[in-house]
N, C-alpha and C positions, 0 to 999 in steps of 0.2 A: 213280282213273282211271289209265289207261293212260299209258307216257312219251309224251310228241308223236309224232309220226314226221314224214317227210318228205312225205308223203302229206297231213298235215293244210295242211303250206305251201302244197304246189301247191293245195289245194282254195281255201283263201283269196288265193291268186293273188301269196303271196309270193316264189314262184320262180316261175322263166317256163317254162311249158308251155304246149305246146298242147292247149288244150280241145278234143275231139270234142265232147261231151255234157256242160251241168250245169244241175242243176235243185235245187229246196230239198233232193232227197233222194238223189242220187248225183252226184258227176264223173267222167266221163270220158276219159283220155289216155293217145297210145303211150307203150309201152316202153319204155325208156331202152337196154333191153340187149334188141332183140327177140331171139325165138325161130322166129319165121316170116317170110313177108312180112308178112303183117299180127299187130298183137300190141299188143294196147289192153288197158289196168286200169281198172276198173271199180269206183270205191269209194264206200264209205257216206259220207258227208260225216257223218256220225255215225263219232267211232272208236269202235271193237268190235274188241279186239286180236286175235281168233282167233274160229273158228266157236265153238269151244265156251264160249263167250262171248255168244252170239245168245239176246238172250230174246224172250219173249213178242210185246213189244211192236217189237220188229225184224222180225216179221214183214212188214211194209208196204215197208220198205227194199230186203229183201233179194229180194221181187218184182220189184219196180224195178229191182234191178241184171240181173235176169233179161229183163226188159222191152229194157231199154238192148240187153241186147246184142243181143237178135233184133236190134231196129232197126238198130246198126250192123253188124251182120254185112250186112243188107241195103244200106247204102249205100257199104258195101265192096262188096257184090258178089259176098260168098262165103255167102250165103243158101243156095242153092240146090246149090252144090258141096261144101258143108259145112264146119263149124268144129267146134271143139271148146272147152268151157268147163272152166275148172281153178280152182280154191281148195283151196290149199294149207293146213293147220294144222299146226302146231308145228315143232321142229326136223325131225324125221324124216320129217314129210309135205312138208317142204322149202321151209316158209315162213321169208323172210327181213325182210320189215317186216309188225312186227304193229301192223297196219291192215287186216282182213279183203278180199280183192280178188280180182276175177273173172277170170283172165285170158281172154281172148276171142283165140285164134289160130286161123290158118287160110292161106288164097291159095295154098296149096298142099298134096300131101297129107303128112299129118303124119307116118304108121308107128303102129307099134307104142303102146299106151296108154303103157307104162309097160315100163323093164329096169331088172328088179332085179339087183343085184348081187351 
């Protein structure tokens, strides 16, 4: 298994976050360092260190985090003006805790997908 991260604390509510969303099979809470006005992480309460990491049977999870976010985008409010969803994998896709997570930004418009350098 994967080293812990900090992701697994906040799921068992060892450090104090705020919970948007949890259920047996994701949590949900903002950013620590957002990116937008809105900027929520969306994780498996199962860790799965990286996408390429997702089996089979993760399928059911990794709908649910899909699920979640519709819902919170909607109770945000940026449903209809649009967001945009990001999971990151490995160093050079620019993930920083491997604990696979969705990020859900938006409330404003965002630019450009992506500048490479």
């Amino acid at each position: 298994m994967a080293q812990e991260t900090i992701f697994s604390k906040i799921i068992r509510q060892e450090i104090p976050a705020t919970l948007l969303y949890q259920d047996e099979l994701v949590t949900a809470f903002p950013d620590i360092a957002p990116k937008a006005k809105v900027h929520i992480l969306i994780v498996p309460n199962k860790q799965i260190a990286t996408a390429n990491d997702i089996q089979t049977e993760d399928e059911v999870v990794i709908g649910r985090m899909y699920r979640v976010a519709k819902q919170l985008a909607k109770e945000q409010g940026i449903d209809e003006s649009g967001y945009r969803l990001i999971m990151n994998c490995n160093e050079h896709g620019g993930q920083e805790v491997y604990h696979i997570h969705l990020h859900l930004v938006g409330g404003e418009p965002l630019g450009p997908m992506l500048t490479v350098k």
